[in-house]
C-alpha positions, 0 to 999 in steps of 0.5 A, a space after each residue: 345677670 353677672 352674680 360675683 362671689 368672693 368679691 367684697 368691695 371692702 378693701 379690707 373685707 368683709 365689714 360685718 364679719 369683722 365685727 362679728 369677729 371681734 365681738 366673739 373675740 373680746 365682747 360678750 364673754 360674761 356678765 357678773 353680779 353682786 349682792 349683799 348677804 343681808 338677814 331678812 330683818 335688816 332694814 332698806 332706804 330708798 335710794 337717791 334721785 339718781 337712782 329711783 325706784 332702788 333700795 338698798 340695806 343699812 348697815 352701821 359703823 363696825 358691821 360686817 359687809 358680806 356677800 356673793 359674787 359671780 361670774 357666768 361664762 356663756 357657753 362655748 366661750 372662755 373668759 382670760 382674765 388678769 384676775 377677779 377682784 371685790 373692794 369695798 369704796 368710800 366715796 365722796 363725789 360731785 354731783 354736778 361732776 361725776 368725774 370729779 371723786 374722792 376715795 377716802 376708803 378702800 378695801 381690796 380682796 382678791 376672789 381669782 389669781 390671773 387665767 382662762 375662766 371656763 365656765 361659770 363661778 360664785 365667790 364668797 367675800 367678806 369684809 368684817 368690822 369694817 370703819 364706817 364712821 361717816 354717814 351716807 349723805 345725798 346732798 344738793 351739790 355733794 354725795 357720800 357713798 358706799 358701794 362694793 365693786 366687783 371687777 374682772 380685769 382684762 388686758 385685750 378689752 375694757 374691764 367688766 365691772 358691777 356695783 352694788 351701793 349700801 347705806 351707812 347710818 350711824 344712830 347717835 346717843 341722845 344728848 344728856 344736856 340739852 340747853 333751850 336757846 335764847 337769841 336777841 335780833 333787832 335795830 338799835 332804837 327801833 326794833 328788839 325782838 327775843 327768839 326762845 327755843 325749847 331746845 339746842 338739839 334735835 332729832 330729824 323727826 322732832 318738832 321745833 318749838 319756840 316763841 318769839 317776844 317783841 320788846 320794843 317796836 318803834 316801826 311798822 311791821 308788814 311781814 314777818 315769817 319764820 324760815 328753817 334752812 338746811 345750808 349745803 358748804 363743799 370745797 376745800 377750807 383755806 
């Protein structure tokens, strides 16, 4: 038996220590986390289909937005960075296209100016009073979002990023007015029927109650049934 050593049969060496290399060079250096500071009493959602099993805090329009943000270093490794960053988003995207988004909000703090990182760090951030006038909303086509980004910027590799969403709700004050609704559908000769409703406005956990009133029937009626439907419109308006 003939056993080489120091051959590789790789024009350009050894493969896998290559690999090896660049791993240590530009991978693997750190993980980071965020997370919200929210007081025992604050109340979670269930997140959307997406991302079952998850919940996250509600928060209204004016609150603040406050949290921690860390970077951990493996050890024996060095993090060079081009800065550490926190924004809170506002995002608007399609579902059936992630790629398509719309940033309609944005706020930016920078936690760490450009250089080495040596060991393992947590930031502090704050966002106060912060305008959240629209609500999150998880649609059929369309979805509304909130979610704070922490991201570590790099030159040599891919940036590291962490999302954190939250939810805004926005409790409504109850109308002082509210009028029922009566409406008259029919064919002219044939058919005149009057819908009544108690009531013009309401609440997503109110019952709906009405009447219906047949004022003249000339044709037979086989079927008839009552439908509530919730219509979805995305796109831009002419």
């Amino acid at each position: 038996q003939v056993c080489l050593r120091g051959i590789s049969p790789h024009p350009f060496g050894d493969p896998f220590g290559c690999i090896q290399m660049l791993q240590g060079l530009f991978g693997g250096a750190c993980t980071v986390d965020i997370n919200l500071d929210a007081e025992p009493t604050r109340k979670t959602v269930q997140m959307g289909r997406d991302k079952m099993g998850e919940k996250a805090y509600i928060y209204t329009d004016g609150e603040d937005v406050a949290g921690s943000a860390i970077v951990s270093i493996r050890p024996g490794k060095k993090l060079d960075h081009q800065g550490i960053k926190v924004e809170l988003i506002g995002q608007i995207e399609n579902v059936s296209d992630r790629v398509v988004t719309y940033d309609f909000f944005t706020i930016s703090k920078d936690l760490e100016p450009p250089g080495p990182l040596l060991e393992s760090k947590q930031f502090k951030w704050k966002f106060g009073a912060v305008d959240k006038s629209c609500e999150t909303y998880w649609g059929v086509h369309v979805r509304l979002r909130y979610f704070v980004r922490l991201t570590v910027v790099r030159s040599y590799a891919s940036n590291v990023v962490k999302e954190r969403d939250f939810v805004v709700q926005n409790l409504g004050i109850p109308p002082e007015v509210n009028n029922s609704i009566k409406m008259e559908v029919g064919i002219e000769d044939c058919l005149h029927i009057e819908f009544e409703y108690n009531q013009s406005k309401y609440h997503l956990k109110d019952v709906v109650v009405g009447k219906v009133y047949f004022l003249l029937v000339r044709i037979r009626i086989k079927h008839m049934e009552l439908d509530i439907i919730r219509r979805e419109i995305s796109g831009a308006g002419s």
